[in-house]
KEGULUM-930042 format. One line per field, with one value per residue (C-alpha): residue number from 1; x, y, z; residue in three letters. Coordinates in nm, 3 decimals, decimal comma, padded with zeros to 5 digits, m for minus. Layout:
BEGIN
pos (NUM:...)
c1 (X:...)
c2 (Y:...)
c3 (Z:...)
code (ALA:...)
This chain:
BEGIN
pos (1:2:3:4:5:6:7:8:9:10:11:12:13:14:15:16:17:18:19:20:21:22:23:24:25:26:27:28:29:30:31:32:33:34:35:36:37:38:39:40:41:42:43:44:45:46:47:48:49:50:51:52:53:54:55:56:57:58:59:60:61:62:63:64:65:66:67:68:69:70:71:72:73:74:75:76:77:78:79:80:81:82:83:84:85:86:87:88:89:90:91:92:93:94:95:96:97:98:99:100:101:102:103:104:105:106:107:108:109:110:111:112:113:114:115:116:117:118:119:120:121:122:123:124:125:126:127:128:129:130:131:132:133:134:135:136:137:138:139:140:141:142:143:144:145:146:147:148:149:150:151:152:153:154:155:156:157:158:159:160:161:162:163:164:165:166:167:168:169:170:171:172:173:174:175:176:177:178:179:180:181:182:183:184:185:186:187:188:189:190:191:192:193:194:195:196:197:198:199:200:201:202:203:204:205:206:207:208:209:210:211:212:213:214:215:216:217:218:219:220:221:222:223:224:225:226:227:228:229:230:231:232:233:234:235:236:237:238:239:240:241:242:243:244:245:246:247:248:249:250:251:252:253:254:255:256:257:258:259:260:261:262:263:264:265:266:267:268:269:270:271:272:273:274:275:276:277:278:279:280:281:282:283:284:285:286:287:288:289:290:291:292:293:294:295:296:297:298:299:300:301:302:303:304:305:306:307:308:309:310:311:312:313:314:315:316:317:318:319:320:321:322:323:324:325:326:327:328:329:330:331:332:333:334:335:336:337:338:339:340:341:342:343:344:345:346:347:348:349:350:351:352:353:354:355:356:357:358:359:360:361:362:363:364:365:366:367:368:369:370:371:372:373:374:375:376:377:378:379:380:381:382:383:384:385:386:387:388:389:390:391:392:393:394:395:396:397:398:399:400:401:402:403:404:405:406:407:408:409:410:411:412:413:414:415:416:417:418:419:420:421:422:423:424:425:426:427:428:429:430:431:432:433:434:435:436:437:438:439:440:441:442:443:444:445:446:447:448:449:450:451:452:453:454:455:456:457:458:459:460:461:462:463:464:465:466:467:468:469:470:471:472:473:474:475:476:477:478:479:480:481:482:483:484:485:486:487:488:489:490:491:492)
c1 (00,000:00,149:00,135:m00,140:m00,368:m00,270:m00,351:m00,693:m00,783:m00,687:m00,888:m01,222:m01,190:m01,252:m01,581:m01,694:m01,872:m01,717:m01,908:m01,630:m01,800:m01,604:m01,333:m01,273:m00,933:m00,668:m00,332:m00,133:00,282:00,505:00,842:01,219:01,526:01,712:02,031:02,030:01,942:01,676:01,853:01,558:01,479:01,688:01,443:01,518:01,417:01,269:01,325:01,016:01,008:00,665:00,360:00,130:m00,240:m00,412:m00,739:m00,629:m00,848:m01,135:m01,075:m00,738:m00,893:m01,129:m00,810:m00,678:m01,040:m00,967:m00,604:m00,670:m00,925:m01,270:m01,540:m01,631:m01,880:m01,695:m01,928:m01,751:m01,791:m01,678:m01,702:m01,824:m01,460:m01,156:m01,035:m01,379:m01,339:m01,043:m01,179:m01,457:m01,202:m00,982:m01,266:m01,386:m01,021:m01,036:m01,397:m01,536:m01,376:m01,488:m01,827:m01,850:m02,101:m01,987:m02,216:m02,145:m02,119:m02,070:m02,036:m01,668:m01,368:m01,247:m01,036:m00,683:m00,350:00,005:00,296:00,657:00,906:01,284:01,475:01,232:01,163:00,837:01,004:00,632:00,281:m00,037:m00,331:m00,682:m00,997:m01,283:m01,327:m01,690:m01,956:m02,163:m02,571:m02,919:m02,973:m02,605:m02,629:m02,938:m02,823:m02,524:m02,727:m02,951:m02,623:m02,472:m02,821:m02,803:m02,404:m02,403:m02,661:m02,496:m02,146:m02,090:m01,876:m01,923:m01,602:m01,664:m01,318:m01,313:m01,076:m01,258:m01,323:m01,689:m01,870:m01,926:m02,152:m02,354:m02,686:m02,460:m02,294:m02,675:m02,727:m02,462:m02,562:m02,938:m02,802:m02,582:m02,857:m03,051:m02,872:m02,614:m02,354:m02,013:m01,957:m01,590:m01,447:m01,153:m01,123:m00,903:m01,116:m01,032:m01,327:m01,471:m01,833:m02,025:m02,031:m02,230:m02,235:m02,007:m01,900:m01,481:m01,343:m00,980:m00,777:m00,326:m00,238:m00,178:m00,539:m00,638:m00,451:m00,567:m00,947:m00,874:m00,665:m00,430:m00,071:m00,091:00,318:00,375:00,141:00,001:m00,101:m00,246:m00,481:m00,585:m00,692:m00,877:m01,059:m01,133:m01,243:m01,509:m01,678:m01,655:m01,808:m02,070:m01,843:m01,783:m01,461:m01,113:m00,851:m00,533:m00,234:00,079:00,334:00,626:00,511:00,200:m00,165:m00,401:m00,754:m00,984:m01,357:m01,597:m01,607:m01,264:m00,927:m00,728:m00,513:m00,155:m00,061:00,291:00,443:00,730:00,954:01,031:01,222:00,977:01,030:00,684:00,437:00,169:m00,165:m00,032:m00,357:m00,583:m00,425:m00,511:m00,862:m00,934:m00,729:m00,947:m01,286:m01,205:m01,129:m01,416:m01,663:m01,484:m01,614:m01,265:m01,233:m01,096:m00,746:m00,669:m00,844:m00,564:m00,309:m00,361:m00,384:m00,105:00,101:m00,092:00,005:00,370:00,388:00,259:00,495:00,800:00,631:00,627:00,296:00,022:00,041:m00,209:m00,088:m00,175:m00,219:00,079:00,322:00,108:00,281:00,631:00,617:00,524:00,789:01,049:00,968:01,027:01,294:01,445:01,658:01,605:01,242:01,361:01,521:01,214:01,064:00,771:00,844:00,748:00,975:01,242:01,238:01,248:01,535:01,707:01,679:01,836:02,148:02,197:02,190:02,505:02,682:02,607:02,658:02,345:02,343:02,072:02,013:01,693:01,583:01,359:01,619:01,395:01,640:01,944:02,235:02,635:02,623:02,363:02,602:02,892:02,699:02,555:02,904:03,039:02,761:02,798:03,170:03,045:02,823:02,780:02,412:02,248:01,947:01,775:01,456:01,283:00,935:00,657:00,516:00,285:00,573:00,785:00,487:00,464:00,818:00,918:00,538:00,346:00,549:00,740:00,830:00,947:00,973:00,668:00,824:00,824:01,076:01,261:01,309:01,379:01,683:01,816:01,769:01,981:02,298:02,561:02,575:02,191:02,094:01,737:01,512:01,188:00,941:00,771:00,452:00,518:00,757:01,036:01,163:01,177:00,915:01,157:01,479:01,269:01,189:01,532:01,754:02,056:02,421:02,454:02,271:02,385:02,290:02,499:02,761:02,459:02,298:02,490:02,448:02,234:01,957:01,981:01,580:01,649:02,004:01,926:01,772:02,069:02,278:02,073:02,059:02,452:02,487:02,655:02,523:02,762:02,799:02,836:03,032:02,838:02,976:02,900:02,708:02,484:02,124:01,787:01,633:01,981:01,880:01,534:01,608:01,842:01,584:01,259:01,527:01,357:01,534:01,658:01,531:01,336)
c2 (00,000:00,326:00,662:00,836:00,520:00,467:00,815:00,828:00,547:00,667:00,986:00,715:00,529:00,780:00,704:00,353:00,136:m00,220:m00,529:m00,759:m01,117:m01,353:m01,510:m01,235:m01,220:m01,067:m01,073:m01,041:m01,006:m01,017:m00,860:m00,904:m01,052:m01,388:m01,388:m01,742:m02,103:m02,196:m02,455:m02,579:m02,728:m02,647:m02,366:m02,032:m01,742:m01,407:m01,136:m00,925:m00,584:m00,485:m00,672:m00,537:m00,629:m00,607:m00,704:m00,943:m01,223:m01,078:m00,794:m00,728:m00,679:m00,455:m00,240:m00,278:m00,089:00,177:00,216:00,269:00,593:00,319:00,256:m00,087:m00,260:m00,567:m00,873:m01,091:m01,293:m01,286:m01,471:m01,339:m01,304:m01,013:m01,094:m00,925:m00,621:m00,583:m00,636:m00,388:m00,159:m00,202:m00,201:00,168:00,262:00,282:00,449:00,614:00,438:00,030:00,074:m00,289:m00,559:m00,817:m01,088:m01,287:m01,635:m01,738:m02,084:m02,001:m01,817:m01,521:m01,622:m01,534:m01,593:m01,468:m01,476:m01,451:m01,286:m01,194:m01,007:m00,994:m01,367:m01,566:m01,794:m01,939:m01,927:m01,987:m02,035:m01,972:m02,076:m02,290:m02,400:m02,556:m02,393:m02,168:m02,270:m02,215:m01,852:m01,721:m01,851:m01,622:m01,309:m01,354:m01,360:m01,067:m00,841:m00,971:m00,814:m00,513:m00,441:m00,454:m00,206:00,062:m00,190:m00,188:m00,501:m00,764:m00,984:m01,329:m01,399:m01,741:m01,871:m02,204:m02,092:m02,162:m01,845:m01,883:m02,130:m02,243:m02,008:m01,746:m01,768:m01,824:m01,541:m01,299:m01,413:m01,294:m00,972:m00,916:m01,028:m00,773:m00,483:m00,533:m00,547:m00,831:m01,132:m01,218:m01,510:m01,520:m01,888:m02,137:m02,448:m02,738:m02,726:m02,452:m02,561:m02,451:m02,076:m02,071:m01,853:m01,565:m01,320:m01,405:m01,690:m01,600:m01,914:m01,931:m02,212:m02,460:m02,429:m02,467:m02,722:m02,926:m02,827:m02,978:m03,233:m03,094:m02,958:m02,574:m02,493:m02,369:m02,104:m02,437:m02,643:m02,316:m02,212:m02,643:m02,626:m02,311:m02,469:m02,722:m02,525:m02,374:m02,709:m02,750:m02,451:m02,184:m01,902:m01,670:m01,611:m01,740:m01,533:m01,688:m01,557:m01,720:m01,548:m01,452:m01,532:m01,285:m01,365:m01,555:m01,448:m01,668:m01,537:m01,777:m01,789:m01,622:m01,683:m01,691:m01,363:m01,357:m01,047:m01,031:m00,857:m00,709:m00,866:m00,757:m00,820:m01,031:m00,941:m01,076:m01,233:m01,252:m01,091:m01,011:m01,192:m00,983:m00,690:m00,816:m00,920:m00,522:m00,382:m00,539:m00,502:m00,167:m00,079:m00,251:m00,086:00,267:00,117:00,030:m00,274:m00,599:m00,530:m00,190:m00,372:m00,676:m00,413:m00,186:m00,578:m00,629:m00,304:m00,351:m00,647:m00,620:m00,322:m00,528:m00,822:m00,570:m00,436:m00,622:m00,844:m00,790:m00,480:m00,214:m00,015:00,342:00,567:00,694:00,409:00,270:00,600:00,564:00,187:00,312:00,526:00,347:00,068:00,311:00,225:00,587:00,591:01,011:00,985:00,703:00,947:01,163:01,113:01,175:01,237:00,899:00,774:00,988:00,867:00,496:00,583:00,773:00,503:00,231:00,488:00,535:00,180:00,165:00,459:00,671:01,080:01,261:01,627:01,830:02,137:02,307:02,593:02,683:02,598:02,731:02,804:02,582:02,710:02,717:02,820:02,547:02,335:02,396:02,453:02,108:01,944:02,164:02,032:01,692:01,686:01,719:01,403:01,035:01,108:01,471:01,503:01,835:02,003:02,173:02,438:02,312:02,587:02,734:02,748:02,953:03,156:03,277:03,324:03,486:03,665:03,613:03,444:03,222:02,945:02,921:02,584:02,358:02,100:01,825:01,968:02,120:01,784:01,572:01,782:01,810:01,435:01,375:01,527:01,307:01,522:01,486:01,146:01,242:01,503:01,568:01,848:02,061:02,239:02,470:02,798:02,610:02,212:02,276:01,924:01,736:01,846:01,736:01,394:01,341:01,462:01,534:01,526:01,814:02,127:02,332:02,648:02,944:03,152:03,435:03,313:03,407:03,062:03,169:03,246:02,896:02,742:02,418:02,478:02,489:02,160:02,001:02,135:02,013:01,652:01,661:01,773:02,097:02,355:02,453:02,742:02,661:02,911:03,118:03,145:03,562:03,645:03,377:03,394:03,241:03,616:03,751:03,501:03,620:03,961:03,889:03,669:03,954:04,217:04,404:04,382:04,080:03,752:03,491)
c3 (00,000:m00,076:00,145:m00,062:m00,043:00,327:00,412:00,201:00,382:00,752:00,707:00,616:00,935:01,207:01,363:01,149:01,354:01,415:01,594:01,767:01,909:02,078:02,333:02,591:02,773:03,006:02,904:03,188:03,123:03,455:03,336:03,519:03,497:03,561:03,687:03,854:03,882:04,138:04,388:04,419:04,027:03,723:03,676:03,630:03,906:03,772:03,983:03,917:03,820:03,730:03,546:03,251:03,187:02,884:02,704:02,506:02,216:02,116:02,344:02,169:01,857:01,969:02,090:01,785:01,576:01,848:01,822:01,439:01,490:01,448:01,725:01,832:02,013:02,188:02,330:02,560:02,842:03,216:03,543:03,878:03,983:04,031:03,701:03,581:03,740:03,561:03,268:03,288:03,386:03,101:02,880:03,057:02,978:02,602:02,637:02,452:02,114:02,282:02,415:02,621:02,666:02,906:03,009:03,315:03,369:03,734:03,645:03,507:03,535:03,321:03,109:03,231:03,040:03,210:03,057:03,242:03,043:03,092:02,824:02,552:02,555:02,748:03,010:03,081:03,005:03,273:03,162:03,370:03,153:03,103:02,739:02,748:02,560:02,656:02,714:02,836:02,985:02,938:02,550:02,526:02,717:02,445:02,180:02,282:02,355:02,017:01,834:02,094:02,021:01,635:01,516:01,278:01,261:00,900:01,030:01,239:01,375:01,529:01,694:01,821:02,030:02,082:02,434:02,448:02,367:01,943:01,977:01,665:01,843:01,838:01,465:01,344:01,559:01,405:01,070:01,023:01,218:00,927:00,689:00,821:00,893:00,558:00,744:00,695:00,866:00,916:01,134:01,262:01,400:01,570:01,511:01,316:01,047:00,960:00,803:01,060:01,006:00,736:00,430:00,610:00,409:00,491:00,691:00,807:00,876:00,833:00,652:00,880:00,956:00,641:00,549:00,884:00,774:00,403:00,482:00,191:00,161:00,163:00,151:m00,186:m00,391:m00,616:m00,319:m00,129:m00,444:m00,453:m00,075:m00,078:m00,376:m00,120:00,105:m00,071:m00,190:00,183:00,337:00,276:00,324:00,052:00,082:00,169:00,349:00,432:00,577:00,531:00,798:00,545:00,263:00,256:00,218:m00,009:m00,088:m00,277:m00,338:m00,478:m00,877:m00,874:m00,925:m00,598:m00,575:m00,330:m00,168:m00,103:00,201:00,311:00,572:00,918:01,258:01,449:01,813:01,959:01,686:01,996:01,875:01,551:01,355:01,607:01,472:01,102:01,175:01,327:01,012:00,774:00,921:00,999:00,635:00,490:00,739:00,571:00,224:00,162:m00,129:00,002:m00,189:00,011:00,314:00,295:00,213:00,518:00,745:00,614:00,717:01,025:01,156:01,043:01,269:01,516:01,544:01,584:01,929:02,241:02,382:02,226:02,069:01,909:01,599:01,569:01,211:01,274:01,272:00,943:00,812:00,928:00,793:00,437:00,475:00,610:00,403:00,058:m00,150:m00,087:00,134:00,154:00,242:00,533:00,705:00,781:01,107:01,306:01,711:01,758:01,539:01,633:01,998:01,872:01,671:01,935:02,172:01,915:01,894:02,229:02,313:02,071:02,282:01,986:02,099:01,970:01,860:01,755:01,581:01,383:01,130:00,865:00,575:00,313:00,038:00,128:00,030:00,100:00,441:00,540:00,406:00,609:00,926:00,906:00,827:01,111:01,341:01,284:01,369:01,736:01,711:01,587:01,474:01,406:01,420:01,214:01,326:01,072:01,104:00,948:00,635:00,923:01,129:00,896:00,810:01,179:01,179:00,862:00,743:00,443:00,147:00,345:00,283:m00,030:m00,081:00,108:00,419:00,222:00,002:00,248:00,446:00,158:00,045:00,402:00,418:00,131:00,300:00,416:00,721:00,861:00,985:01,071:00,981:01,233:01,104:01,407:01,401:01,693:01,733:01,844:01,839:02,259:02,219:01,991:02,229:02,528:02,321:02,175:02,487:02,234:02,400:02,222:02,110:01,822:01,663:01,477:01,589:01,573:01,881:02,272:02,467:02,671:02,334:02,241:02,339:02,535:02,630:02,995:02,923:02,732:03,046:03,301:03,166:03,159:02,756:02,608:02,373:02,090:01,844:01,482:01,228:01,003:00,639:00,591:00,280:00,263:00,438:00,294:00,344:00,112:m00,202:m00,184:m00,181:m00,488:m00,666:m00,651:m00,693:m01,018:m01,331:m01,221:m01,414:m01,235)
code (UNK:UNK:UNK:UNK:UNK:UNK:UNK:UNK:UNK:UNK:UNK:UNK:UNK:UNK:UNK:UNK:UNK:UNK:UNK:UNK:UNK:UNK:UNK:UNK:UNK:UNK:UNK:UNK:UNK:UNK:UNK:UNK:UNK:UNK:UNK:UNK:UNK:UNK:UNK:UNK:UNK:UNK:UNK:UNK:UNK:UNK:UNK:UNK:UNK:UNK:UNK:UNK:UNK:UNK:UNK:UNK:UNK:UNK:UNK:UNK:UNK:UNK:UNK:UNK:UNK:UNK:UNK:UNK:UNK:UNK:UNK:UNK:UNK:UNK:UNK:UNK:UNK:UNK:UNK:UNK:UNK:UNK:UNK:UNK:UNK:UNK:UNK:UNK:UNK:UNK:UNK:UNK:UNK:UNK:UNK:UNK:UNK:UNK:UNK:UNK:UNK:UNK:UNK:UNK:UNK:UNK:UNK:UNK:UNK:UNK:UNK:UNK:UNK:UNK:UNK:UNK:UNK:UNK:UNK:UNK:UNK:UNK:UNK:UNK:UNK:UNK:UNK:UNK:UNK:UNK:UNK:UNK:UNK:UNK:UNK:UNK:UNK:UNK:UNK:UNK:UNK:UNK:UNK:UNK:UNK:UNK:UNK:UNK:UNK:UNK:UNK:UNK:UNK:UNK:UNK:UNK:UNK:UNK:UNK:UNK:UNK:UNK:UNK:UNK:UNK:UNK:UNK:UNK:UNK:UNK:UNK:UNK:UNK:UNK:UNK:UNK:UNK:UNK:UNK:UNK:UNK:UNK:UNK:UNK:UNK:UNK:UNK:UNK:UNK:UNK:UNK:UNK:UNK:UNK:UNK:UNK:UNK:UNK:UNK:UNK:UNK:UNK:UNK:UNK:UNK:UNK:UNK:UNK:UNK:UNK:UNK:UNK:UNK:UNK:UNK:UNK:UNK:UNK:UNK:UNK:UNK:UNK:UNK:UNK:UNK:UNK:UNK:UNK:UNK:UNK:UNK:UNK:UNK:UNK:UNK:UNK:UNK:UNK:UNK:UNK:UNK:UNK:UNK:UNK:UNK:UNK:UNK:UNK:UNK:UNK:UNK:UNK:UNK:UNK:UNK:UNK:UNK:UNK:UNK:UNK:UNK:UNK:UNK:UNK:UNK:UNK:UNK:UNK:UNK:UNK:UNK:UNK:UNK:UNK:UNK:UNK:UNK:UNK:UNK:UNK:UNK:UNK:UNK:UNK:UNK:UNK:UNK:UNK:UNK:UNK:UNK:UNK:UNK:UNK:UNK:UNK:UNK:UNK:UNK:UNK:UNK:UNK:UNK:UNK:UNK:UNK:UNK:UNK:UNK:UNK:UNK:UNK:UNK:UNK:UNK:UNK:UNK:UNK:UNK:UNK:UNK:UNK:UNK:UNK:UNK:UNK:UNK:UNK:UNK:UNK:UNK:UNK:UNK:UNK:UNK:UNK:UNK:UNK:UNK:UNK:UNK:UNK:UNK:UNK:UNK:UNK:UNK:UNK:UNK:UNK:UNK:UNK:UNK:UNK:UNK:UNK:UNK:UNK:UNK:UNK:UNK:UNK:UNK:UNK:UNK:UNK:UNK:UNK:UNK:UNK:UNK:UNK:UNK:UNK:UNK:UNK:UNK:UNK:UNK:UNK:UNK:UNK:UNK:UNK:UNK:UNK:UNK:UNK:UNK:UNK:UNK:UNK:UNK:UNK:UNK:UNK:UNK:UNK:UNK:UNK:UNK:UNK:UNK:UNK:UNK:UNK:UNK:UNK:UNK:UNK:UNK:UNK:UNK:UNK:UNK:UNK:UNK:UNK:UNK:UNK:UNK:UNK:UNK:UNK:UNK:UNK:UNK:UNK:UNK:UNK:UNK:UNK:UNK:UNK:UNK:UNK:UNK:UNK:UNK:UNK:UNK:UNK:UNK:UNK:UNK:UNK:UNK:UNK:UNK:UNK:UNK:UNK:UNK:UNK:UNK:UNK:UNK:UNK:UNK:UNK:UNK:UNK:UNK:UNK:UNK:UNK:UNK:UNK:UNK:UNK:UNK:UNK:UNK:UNK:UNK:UNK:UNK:UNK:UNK:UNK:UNK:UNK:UNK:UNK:UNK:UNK:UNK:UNK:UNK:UNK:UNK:UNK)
């Protein structure tokens, strides 16, 4: 997906109503370190540090609509115990985007998963649940707050986890809602056949599922296209989505040709959640009358993001941007960062002992004395970074007919110098936000400035950096080429 389609697409979501149906959970991480054997058992003891809960199944992809600008109505279920509490507490947390509906079944517990983990990997995994299905009274109360919950959801998402609470009641259920109301049915499923949904608009299975569900190989592009051919003589469903880790995704709709979407690789650092993350992309898009090919795309970009991030992560609009862009085959444009992505990157340099400097301007008209200012600055550092005004920005600054050249133009040509290794644009009157964010080693502005002018330098000092003065070549000013370029009789 490329930027302009990306960022079409963001500006549909805000608002579009998603219906999310399923396996409710907490996802609890305990984080610390291991330094030692237990004498006890060749196990190893975590020293805790501190402990994270999350909503996580069905509940994480109802994060995940949020996270992405969408509103969702999210049907789970609960017991009568603490773990519910927290539930409806996380649930109140991400109000008013995740409006819940939480039914209550005494008869079991919520279901609870905690994972220990020391340096970035899960030691162990505990499990709290009851897997039976639901029935009688708590089946119906389901069913009512599944109707209830999905009026005006241009989507509706079953997400089962095979924990008991998509029942065949409550798939029938979900259907004639959608049959009614217009809305799409997509199921997201762990289960080992997947007949029993029905004629759904999208069943969303990763090949090892569908190859269990066929009972056919589904390894190379050939074999995948033969089972999904299967598996609509099989089932009902409409449509086929498969995703293939790696090797990208597979739709096949009924009376067409299967189609593969390729993706682009990245560092896996925690795949957990990652297909929650897909399921929320897609129905998101879809409910924002997005076709299925920009709806894959943007799951795609989605859950990549995802797998990079720790636990089970939610991806917001703005690191769908940074992706596209860091993923562009210019390296220029790669080196243009939001805040967000300038803290990430920040953090990456200084774990490598990297010295960070920082300076900023308007650089409208770059010219020789830019230039050598830059190259001076970045003799003082191992990475510079360069704040640059946004056009408002310079418009406050310099008055009406500034800038001459837009930000985008401004960035990308500082971004091609050998000198700059990141280029953050800033809306307000001064970067004092991106110094705060970055927390350079070093500060630098011109030789036109006293010390004590330079905004954040009291900063840089008080977190132990140093604020520098750069030379200024004479004769050469943005304001000095402008005057020369307007001057009349001169040609444009």
């Amino acid at each position: 997906m490329d930027l302009a389609a990306l960022q079409h697409l963001l500006s549909e979501v805000p608002g579009k109503r998603v219906a999310c149906i399923g396996d409710l959970m907490i996802d609890r991480f305990v984080y610390g370190g291991v330094s030692r054997v237990s004498p006890e058992a060749p196990i190893p003891v975590l020293a805790r540090t501190h402990e994270l809960k999350m909503l996580g199944g069905a509940g994480n992809v109802a994060r995940n609509v949020a996270a992405l600008g969408g509103a969702v109505a999210l049907v789970g279920l609960v017991g009568a115990d603490a773990e519910a509490h927290e539930a409806s507490r996380l649930v109140e947390q991400e109000s008013p985007c995740i409006e819940g509906y939480l039914v209550t079944d005494a008869e079991r517990p919520t279901t609870l998963k905690t994972r220990f983990v020391s340096g970035g990997q899960q030691l162990l995994r505990v499990d709290l649940e009851e897997s039976r299905p639901v029935t009688g009274e708590v089946e119906q109360r389901v069913i009512r707050t599944l109707r209830d919950a999905a009026r005006g959801a241009g989507v509706i998402l079953l997400s089962d986890y095979g924990k008991g609470v998509v029942t065949d009641a409550v798939v029938a259920a979900a259907r004639e809602v959608a049959a009614e109301t217009g809305a799409r049915l997509i199921v997201d499923s762990k289960a080992r056949s997947f007949a029993r949904y029905g004629d759904v608009d999208l069943v969303k299975p990763n090949a090892a599922e569908l190859g269990y569900a066929t009972e056919m190989p589904t390894e190379t592009d050939a074999e995948l296209e033969a089972a999904i051919a299967r598996a609509l003589d099989l089932w009902a469903t409409r449509g086929v989505l498969v995703t293939r880790a790696a090797k990208g995704v597979s739709l096949g709709l009924r009376g067409k040709p299967v189609r593969h979407f390729r993706t682009t690789p990245r560092e896996v650092f925690d795949a957990s959640g990652a297909g929650d993350t897909a399921l929320a992309a897609i129905g998101l898009a879809l409910a924002a009358g997005a076709e299925i090919e920009d709806a894959i795309g943007l799951a795609q970009l989605a859950s990549g993001v995802a797998v990079s991030k720790a636990g089970t992560a939610t991806v917001s609009p703005d690191e769908l941007v940074d992706a596209v862009l860091s993923a562009h085959p210019a390296q220029v444009e790669g080196k243009v960062a939001t805040i967000r992505k300038m803290t990430e990157v920040v953090a990456r340099w200084r774990a490598q002992g990297l010295r960070i400097g920082f300076t900023n301007g308007c650089f409208d008209i770059l010219h020789k004395g830019h230039v050598a200012y830059l190259a001076q600055a970045r003799t003082w550092c191992d990475r510079l970074i360069v704040g640059v005004n946004s056009d408002a920005s310079v418009r406050a600054l310099k008055g009406e007919g500034r800038p001459v050249n837009d930000l985008e133009s401004r960035a990308l040509v500082l971004a091609g110098l050998r000198s700059v290794d990141l280029v953050a644009p800033f809306e307000d009157l001064t970067p004092i936000k991106l110094i705060e964010a970055a927390r350079p080693d070093v500060l630098i502005k011109g030789a036109d400035y006293a010390v004590g002018e330079v905004v954040g330098g009291d900063l840089v000092k008080a977190w132990g950096g140093e604020v520098r003065l750069a030379a200024i070549v004479e004769g050469y000013s943005t304001t000095a080429a402008i005057a020369r370029a307007t001057k009349p009789g001169d040609s444009a």
